[in-house]
C-alpha positions as CSV (number, residue, x, y, z in Angstrom):
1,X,-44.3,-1.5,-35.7
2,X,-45.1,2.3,-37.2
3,X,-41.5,4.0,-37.4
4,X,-43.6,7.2,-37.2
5,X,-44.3,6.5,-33.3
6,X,-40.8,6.9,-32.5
7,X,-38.4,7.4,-34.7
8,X,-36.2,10.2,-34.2
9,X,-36.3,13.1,-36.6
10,X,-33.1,14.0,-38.9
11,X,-30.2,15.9,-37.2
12,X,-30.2,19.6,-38.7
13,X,-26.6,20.1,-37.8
14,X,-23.5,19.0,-36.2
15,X,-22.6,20.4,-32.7
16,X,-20.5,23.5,-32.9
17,X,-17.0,24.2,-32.0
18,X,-18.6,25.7,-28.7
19,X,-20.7,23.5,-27.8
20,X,-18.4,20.3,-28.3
21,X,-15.9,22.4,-25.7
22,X,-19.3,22.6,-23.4
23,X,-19.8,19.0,-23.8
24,X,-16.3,18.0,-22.6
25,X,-15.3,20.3,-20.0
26,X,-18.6,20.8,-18.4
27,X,-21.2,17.8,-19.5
28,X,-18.9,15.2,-19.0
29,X,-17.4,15.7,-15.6
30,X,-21.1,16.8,-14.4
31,X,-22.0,13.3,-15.8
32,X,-19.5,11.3,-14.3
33,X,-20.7,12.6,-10.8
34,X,-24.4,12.3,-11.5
35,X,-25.6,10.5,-14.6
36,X,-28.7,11.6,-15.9
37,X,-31.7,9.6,-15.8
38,X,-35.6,11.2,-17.6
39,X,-38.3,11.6,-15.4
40,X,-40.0,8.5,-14.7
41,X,-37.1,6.2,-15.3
42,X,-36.7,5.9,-11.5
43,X,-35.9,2.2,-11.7
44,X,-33.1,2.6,-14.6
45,X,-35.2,1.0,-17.3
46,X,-35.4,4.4,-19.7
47,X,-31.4,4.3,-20.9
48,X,-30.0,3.3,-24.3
49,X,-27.5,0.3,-24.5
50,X,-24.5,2.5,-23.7
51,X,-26.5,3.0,-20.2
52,X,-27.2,7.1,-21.4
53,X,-30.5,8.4,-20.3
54,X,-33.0,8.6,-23.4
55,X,-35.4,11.4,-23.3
56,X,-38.8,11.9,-25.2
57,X,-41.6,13.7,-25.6
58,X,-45.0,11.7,-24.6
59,X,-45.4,10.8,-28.5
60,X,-41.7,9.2,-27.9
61,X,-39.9,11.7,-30.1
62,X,-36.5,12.3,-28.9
63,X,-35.2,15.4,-27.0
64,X,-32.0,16.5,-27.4
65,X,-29.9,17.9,-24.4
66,X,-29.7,21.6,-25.4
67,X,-30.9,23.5,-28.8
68,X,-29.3,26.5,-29.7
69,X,-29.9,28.7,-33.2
70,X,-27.9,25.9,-35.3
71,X,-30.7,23.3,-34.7
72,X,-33.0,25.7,-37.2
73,X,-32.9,25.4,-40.1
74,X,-30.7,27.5,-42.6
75,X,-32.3,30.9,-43.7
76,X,-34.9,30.5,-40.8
77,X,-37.0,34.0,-40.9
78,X,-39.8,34.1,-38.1
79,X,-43.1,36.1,-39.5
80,X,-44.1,38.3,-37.3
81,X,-47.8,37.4,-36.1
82,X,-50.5,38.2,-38.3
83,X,-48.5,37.6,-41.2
84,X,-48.0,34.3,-43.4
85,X,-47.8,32.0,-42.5
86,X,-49.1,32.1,-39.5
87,X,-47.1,30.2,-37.6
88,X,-47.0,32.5,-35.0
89,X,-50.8,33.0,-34.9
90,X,-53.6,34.7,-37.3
91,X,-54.1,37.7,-35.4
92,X,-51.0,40.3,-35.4
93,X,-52.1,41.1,-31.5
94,X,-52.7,37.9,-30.2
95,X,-55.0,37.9,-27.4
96,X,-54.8,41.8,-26.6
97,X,-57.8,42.4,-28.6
98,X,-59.6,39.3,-27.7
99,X,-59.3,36.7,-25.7
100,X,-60.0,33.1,-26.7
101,X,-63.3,31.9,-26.1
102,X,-63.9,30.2,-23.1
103,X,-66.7,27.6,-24.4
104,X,-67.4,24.9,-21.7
105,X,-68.4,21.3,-23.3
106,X,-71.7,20.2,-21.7
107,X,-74.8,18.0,-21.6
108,X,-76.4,15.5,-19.8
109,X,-80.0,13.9,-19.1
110,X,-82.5,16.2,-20.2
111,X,-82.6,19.0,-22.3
112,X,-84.4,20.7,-19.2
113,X,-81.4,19.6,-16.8
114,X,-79.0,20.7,-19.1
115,X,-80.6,24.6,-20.1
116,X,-80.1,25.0,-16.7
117,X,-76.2,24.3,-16.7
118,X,-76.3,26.6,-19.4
119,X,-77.8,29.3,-17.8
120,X,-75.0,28.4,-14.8
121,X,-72.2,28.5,-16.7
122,X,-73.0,31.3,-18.4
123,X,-73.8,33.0,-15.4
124,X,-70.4,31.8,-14.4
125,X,-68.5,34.0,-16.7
126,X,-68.4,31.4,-20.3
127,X,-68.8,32.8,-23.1
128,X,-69.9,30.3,-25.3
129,X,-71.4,26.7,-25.1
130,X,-70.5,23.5,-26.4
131,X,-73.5,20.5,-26.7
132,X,-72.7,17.1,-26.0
133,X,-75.0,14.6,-27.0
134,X,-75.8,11.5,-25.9
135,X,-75.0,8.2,-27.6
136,X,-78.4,7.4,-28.8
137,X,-78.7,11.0,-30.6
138,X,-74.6,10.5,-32.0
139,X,-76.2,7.1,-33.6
140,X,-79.0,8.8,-35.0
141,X,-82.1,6.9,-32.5
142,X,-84.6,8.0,-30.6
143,X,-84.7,7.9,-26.8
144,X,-87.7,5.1,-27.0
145,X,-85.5,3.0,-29.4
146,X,-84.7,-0.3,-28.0
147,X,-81.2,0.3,-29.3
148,X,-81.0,3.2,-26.7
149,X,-81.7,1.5,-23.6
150,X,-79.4,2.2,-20.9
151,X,-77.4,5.0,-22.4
152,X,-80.0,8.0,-22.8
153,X,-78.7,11.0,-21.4
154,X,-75.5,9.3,-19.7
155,X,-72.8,10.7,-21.7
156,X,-74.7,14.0,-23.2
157,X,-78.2,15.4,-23.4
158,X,-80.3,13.3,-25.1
159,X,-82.4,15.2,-28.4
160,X,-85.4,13.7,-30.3
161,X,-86.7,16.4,-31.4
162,X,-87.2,19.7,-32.6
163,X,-88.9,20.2,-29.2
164,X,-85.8,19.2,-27.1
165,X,-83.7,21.9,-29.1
166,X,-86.3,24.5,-28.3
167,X,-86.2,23.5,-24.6
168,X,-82.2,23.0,-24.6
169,X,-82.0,27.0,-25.8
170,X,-85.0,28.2,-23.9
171,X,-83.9,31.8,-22.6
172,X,-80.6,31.7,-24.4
173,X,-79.9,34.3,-27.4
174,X,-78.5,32.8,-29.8
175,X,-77.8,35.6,-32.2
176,X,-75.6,36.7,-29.6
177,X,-74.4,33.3,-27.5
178,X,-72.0,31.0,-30.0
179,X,-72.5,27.4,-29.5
180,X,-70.6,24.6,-30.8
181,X,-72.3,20.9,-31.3
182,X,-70.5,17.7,-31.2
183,X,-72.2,15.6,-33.3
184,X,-71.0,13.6,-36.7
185,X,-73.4,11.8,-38.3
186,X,-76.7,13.1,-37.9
187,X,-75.1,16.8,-37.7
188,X,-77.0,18.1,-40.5
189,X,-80.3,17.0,-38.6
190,X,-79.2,18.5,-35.2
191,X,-78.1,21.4,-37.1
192,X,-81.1,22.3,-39.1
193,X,-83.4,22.0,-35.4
194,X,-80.4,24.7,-34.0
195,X,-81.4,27.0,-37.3
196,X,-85.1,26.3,-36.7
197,X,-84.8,27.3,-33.1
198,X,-82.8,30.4,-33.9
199,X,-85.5,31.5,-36.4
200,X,-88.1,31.3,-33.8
201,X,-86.4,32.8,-31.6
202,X,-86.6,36.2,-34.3
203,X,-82.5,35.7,-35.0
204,X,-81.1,36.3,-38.1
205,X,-79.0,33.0,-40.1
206,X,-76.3,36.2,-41.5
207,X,-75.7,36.8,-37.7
208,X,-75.5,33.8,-35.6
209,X,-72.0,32.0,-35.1
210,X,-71.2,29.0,-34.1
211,X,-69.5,25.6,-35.1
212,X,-70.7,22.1,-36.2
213,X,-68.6,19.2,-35.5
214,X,-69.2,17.6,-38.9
215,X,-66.3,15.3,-39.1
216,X,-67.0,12.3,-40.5
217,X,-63.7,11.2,-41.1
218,X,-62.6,11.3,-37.9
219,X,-65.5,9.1,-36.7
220,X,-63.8,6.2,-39.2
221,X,-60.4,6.8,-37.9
222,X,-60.9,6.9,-34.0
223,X,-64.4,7.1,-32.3
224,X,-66.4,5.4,-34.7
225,X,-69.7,6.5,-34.2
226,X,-70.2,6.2,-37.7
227,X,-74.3,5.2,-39.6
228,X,-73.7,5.6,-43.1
229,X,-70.6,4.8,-45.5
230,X,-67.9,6.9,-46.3
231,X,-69.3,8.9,-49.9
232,X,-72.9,9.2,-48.7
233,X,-71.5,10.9,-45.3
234,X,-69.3,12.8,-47.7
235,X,-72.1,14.1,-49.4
236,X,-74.1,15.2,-46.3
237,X,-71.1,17.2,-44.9
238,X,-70.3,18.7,-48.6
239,X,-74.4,20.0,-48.5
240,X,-73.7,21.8,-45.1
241,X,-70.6,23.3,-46.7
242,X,-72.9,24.8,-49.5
243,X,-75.7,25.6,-47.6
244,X,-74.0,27.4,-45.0
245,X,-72.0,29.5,-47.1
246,X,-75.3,30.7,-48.8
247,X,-77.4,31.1,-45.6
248,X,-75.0,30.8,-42.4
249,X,-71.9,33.1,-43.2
250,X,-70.5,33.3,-39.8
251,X,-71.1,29.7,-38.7
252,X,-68.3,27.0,-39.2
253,X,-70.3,24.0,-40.8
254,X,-67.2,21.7,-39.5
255,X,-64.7,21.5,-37.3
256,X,-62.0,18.8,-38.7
257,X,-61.0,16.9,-35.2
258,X,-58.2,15.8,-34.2
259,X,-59.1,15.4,-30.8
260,X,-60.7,12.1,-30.7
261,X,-57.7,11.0,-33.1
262,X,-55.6,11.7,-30.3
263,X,-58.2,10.1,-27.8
264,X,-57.7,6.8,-29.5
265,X,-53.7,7.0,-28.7
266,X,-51.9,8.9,-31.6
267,X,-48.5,10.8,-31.4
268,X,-48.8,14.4,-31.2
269,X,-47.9,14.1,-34.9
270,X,-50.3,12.0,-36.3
271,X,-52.8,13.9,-34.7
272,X,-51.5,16.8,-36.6
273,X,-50.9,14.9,-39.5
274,X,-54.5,13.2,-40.0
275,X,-56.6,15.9,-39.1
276,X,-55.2,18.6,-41.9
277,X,-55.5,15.5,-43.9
278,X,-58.7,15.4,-43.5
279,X,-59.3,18.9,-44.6
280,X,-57.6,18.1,-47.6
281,X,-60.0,15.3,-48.1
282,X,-63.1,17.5,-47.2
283,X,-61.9,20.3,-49.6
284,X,-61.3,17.8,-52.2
285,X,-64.7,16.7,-52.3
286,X,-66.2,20.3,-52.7
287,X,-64.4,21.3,-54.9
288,X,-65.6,18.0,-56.8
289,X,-69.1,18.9,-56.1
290,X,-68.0,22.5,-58.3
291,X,-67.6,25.0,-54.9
292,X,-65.2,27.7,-55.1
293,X,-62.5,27.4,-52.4
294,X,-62.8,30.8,-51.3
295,X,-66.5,30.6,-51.1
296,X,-66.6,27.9,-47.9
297,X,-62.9,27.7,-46.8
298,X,-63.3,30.7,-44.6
299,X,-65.4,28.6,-42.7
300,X,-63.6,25.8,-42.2
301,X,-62.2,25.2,-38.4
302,X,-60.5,22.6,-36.5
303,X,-60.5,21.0,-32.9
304,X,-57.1,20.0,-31.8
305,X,-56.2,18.3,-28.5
306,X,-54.2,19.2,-25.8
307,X,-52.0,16.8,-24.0
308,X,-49.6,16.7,-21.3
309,X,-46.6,17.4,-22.9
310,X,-46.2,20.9,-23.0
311,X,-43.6,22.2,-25.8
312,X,-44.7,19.5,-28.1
313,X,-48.5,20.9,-27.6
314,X,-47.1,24.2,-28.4
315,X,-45.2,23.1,-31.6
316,X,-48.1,21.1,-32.7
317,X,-50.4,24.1,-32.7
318,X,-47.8,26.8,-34.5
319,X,-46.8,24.2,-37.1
320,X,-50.5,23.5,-37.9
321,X,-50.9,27.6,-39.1
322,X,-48.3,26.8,-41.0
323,X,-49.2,23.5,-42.6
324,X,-52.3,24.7,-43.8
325,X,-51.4,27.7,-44.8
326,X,-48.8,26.7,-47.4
327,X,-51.7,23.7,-48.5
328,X,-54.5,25.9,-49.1
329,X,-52.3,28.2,-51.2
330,X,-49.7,26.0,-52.8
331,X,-52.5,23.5,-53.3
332,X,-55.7,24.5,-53.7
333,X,-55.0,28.0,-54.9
334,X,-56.8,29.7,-52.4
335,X,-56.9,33.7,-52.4
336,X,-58.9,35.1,-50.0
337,X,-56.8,35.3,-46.9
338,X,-59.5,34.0,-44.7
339,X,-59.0,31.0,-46.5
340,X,-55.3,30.2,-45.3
341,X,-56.1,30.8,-41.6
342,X,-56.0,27.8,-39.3
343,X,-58.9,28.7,-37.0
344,X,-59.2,26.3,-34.2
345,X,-60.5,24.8,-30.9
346,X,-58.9,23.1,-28.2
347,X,-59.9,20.7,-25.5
348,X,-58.1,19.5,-22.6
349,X,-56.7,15.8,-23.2
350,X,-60.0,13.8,-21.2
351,X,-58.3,10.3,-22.1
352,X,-54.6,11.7,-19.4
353,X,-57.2,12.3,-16.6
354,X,-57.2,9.2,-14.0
355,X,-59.9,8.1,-11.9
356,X,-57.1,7.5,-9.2
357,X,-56.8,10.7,-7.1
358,X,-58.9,12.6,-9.6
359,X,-57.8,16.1,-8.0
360,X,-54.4,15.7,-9.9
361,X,-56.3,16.6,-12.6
362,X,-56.6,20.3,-11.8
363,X,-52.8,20.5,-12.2
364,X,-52.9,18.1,-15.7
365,X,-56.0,20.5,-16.8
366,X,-53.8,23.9,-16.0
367,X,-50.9,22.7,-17.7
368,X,-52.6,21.5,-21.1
369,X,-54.7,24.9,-21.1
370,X,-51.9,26.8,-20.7
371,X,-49.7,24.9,-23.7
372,X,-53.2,25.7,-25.5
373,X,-53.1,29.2,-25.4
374,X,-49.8,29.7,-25.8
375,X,-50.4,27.9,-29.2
376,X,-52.8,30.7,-29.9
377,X,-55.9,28.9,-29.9
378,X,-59.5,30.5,-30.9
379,X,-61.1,28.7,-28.3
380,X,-61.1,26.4,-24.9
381,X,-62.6,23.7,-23.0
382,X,-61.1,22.9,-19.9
383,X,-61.7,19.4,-18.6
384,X,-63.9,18.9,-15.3
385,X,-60.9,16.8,-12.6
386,X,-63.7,14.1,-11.9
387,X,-64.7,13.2,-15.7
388,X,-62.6,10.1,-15.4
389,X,-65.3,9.1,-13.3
390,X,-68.5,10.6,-14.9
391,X,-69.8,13.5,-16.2
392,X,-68.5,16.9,-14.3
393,X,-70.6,17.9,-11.5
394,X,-71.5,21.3,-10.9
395,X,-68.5,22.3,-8.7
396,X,-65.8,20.8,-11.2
397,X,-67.3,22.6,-13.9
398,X,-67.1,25.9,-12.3
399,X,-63.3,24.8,-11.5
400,X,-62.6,24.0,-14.8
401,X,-64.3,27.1,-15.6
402,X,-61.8,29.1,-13.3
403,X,-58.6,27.5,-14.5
404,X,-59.4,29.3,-17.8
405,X,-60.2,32.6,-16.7
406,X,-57.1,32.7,-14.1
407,X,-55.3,31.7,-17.3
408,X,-56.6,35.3,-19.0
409,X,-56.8,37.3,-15.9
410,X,-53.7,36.3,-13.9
411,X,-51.0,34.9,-15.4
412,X,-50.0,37.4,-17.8
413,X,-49.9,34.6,-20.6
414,X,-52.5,36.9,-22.6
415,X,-50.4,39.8,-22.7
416,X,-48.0,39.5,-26.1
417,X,-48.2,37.5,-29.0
418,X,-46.9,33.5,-29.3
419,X,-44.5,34.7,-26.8
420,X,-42.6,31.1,-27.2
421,X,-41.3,32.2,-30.4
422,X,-38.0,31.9,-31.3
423,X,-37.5,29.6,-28.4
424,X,-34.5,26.9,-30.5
425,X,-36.5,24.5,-28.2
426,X,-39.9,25.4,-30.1
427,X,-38.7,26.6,-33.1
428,X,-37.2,22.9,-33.7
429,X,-39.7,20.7,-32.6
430,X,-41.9,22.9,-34.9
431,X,-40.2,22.1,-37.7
432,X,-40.2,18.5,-37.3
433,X,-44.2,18.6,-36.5
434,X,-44.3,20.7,-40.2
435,X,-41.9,18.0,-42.3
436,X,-43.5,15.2,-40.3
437,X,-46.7,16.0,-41.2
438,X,-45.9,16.4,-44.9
439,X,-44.4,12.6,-44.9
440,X,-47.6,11.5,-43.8
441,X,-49.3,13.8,-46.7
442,X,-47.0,12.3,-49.2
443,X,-48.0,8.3,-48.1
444,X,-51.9,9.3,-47.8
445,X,-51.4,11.4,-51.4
446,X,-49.9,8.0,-52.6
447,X,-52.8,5.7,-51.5
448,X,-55.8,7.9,-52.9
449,X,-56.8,10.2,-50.3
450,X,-58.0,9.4,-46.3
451,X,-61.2,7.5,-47.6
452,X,-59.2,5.4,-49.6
453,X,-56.7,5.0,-47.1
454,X,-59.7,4.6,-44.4
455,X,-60.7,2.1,-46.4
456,X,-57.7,0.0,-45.8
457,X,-56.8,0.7,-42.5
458,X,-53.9,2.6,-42.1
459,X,-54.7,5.1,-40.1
460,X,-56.3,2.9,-37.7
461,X,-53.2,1.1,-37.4
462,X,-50.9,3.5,-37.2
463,X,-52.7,5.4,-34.0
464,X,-53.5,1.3,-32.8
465,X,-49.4,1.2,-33.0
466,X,-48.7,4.2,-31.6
467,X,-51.2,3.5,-28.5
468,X,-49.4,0.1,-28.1
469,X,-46.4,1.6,-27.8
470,X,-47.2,4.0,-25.7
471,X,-49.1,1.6,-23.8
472,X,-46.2,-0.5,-23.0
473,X,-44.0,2.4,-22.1
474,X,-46.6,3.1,-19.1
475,X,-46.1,-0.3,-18.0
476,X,-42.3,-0.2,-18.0
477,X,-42.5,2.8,-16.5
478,X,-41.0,4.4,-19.0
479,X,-43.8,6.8,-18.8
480,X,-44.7,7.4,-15.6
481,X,-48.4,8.4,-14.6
482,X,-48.7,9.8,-11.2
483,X,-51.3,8.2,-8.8
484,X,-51.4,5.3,-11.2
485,X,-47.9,3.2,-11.6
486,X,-46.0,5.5,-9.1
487,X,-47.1,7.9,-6.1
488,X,-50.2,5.4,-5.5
489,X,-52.0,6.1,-2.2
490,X,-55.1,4.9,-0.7
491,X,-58.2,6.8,-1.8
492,X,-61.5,7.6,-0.4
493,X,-64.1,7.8,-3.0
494,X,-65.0,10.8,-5.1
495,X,-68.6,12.1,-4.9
496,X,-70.0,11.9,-9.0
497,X,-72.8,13.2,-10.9
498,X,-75.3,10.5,-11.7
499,X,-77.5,9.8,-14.4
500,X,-80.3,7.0,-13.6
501,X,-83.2,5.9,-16.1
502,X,-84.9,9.0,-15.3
503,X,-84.5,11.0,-18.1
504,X,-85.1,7.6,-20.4
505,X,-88.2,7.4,-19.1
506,X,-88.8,11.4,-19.3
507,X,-88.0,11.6,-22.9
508,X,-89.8,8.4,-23.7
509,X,-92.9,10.0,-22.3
510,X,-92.3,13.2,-24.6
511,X,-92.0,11.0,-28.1
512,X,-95.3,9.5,-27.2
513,X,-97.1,13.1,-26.6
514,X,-95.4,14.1,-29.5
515,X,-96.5,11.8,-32.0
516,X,-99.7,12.0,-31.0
517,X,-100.1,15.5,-31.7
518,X,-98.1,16.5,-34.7
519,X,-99.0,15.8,-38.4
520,X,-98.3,12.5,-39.4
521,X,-99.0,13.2,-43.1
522,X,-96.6,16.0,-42.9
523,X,-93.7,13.8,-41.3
524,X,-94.7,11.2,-43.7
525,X,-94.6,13.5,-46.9
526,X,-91.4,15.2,-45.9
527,X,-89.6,12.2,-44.8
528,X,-90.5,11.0,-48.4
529,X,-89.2,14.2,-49.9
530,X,-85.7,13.6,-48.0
531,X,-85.4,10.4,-49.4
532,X,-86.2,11.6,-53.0
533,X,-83.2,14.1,-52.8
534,X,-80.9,11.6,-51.0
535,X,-81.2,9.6,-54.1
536,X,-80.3,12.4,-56.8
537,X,-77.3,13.0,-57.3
538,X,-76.9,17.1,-56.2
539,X,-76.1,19.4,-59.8
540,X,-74.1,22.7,-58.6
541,X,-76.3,25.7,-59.9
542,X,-74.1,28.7,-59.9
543,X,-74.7,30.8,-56.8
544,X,-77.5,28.9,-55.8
545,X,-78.3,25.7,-54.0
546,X,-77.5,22.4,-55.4
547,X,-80.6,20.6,-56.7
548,X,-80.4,17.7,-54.6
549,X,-78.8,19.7,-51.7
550,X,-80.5,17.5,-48.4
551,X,-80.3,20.4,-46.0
552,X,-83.6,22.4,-47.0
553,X,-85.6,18.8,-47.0
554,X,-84.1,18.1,-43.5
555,X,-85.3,21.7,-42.7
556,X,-88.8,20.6,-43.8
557,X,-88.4,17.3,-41.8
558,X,-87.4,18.9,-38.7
559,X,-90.1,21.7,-39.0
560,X,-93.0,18.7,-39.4
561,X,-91.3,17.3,-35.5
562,X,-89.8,14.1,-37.5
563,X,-87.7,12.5,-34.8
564,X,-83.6,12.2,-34.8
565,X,-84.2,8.4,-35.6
566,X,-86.8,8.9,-38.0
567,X,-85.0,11.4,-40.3
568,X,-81.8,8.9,-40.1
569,X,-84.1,6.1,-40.7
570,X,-85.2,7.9,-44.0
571,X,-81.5,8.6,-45.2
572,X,-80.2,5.1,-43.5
573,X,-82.7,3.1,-45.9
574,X,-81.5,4.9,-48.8
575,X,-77.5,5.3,-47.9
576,X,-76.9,1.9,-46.0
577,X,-74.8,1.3,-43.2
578,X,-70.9,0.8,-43.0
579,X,-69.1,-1.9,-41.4
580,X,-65.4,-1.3,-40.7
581,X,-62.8,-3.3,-42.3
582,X,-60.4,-5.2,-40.3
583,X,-56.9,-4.5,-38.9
584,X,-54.6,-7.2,-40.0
């Protein structure tokens, strides 16, 4: 078993003269008359061998019983915010000037069912949109694929086409409406329709912002919807890198994820740890392909996860600025500030919500947004209660919705910058994300880099360890989880959103008007064209376009109405597939 799951992190100091006095004339008598016992440890189970309560964060770190100013570290100066590095957030007024974004993640059926939710949600009081595709589009297949059947539209919107994106935006400005797009693989295709639909729509590339999901790594590590192998996919994200910071200045051509890391059932730190890792790896391999750090690191964001473990949330977030602050100077050498800022999303932790009396997940929701913005995050989706059950209906969307904007409006949370910092508590657990995090840089240095140590496994087993363990704690009930091994109570069952073979059979019907209408000599030629320049090797032409760069022939692809699964066909026959290696 992974000692990284667990293990508890060096002692800083020894207990002062004052607090050993504390510990004898107040602690002990108080503990003689009541022991303690954590949360959850109802039936005893949670105690060391000396029968004293042990305490931990979810990730099973421990928590000491008090922190006071000799936990931190010696010499310990706070920056003030706005200042390297960063730790206690990019912008020197936190959220006075702006609030975060509040970008709901949604998508379902049709790209006509899901412009309307859009237009709701928007009309709700968001600020920004988030697309979730279906599984056929994540895998790069059409709707009418047989390898699609029974999954179009259930867990996103299902897009064939550049018709479906033009529908999807229909009556949305997108020069002035950011939207983010989770998708991995095929993102450069999905991407280039969202540029083609923008430029129809009169809007200019310089001006529209958004984000691209992009992360290919994390697809290896955790959710492994994955087509091609590890260098090819490297090579698609590295083009989006160069072409955006040519043509797309204000739109993040990744966003490095640690969310689904987390998903898959990592610690708080290797979640943290990975996913700047990650970065590393990605800014690696431009800088291979000869692009100047300071001309695409501005651009590069992250999407963290938020859990239910509120402090260690918090520390994750501040010790991130930090992190990759000191690694994109000490490092790479960046100099253009922009380049040193940890820009990032957030999402509320969807695998902690439980299909057993799902309105518990309001509270859970509230709690992880509000460790989220206290982190100082760019940007928020809040988790619909009933997704443990299906895609959000209407109603818990605009609930979800609300939780964020009571956040902002109400609580007062908004009002002064990190205002957790200099908490010992935070401070500490801080400090052990940062030198935790830089353990795991040191093994992953060691081994080659992430797609070497991909390559391997480790990161797969570490999080498999880590979810074991934590697994196992839930059972004991170590952990406990309410509604499901403690408070249990009999349910009645929880109206859902459905998805039948409607929109299958709607999209199906689409393709076939499609195809007979377009140019088949133009899909045909460009298609070629794309597989020409996936086979060349790209040449860096100083401030220009690599030769080979496949963005401007998945532009032409995508312009001619090729499909999703015909464009990944092309690039599939020329790249190959992956399969994953096995965990011993």
């Amino acid at each position: 078993m992974s000692d990284h799951a667990t293990a508890a992190p060096p002692s800083l100091r020894e207990p002062s003269a004052a607090e050993r006095e504390w510990t004898r004339n107040i602690i002990e008598p108080a503990l003689a008359k009541s022991p303690e016992r954590p949360i959850g440890a109802r039936s005893g189970i949670n105690v060391d061998p000396e029968g004293n309560a042990r305490f931990t964060t979810i990730s099973g770190a421990p928590i000491e019983r008090l922190y006071t100013e000799a936990d931190l570290p010696d010499g310990l100066t706070l920056p003030l915010p706005g200042q390297p590095p960063y730790t206690r957030g990019i912008h020197p007024t936190g959220y006075r000037g702006k609030l975060w974004t509040m970008r709901q993640f949604s998508g379902f059926a049709t790209p006509e069912e899901t412009n309307l939710r859009y237009k709701y949600l928007l009309a709700q009081g968001g600020d920004g949109l988030s697309v979730a595709f279906d599984l056929p589009t994540l895998m790069g297949y059409d709707s009418d694929d047989a390898e699609s059947e029974g999954e179009v539209g259930k867990c996103g919107v299902a897009i064939d086409s550049l018709e479906d994106m033009e529908i999807l935006f229909s009556g949305i400005d997108l020069e002035h409406v950011t939207v983010s797009m989770t998708i991995n693989s095929p993102a450069s295709v999905l991407w280039a329709m969202y540029l083609v639909v923008a430029e129809k729509q009169g809007a200019d590339w310089k001006k529209i912002s958004g984000t691209l999901q992009n992360d290919i790594l994390k697809e290896y590590i955790a959710q492994k919807e994955y087509i091609y192998p590890p260098a090819p996919s490297m090579r698609l994200v590295v083009d989006t890198f160069e072409f955006g910071s040519l043509y797309t200045p204000r739109f993040n051509p990744i966003s490095i994820s640690g969310y689904h890391i987390r998903e898959a059932g990592s610690t708080a730190l290797q979640e943290l740890a990975f996913t700047l890792y990650d970065g590393v790896e990605y800014v690696e391999w431009a800088l291979r392909r000869g692009l100047a750090i300071d001309d695409f690191a501005p651009r590069l964001s992250f999407f963290f996860n938020a859990h239910n473990d509120f402090f260690e949330e918090i520390a994750k977030y501040r010790a991130a600025r930090s992190i990759w602050y000191r690694t994109m100077t000490e490092r790479f050498g960046a100099q253009n500030p922009r380049s040193t800022w940890m820009r990032f999303h957030t999402q509320t932790a969807g695998v902690s919500l439980t299909a057993q009396q799902p309105k518990n997940n309001i509270a859970r929701v509230a709690i992880q947004a509000l460790a989220a913005v206290l982190g100082g995050t760019q940007s928020l989706h809040t988790d619909g209660f009933d997704e443990a059950l299906a895609l959000p209906t209407e109603d818990a969307a605009r609930i979800a919705l609300r939780t964020q904007q009571i956040l902002a409006y109400e609580s007062g949370v908004a009002n002064t910058a990190d205002p957790l910092g200099g908490s010992y508590f935070v401070e500490r657990l801080t400090k052990d994300m940062e030198d935790g995090a830089f353990d795991y840089f040191r093994k992953l240095d060691a081994m080659g880099g992430m797609v070497t140590a991909i390559e391997h496994g480790f990161p797969q087993k570490e999080i498999a360890e880590a979810s074991y363990a934590y697994q196992r704690a839930v059972e004991k009930k170590e952990k406990i989880i309410v509604g499901v091994n403690d408070y249990v109570v009999e349910e009645t069952p929880q109206e859902i959103l459905y998805i039948d073979e409607t929109a299958r059979d709607q999209q199906t019907a689409k393709l076939k008007h499609l195809r007979a209408r377009r140019s088949q000599e133009k899909v045909e030629r460009t298609l070629n064209a794309l597989r020409a320049a996936v086979a060349e090797d790209p040449k860096t032409r100083s401030g220009q376009l690599s030769s080979a760069n496949t963005m401007p022939f998945i532009l032409d692809c995508v312009g001619a109405y090729a499909t999703v699964g015909e464009i990944c066909a092309a690039m599939r026959e020329v790249m190959g597939t992956y399969t994953e290696v096995s965990i011993a």
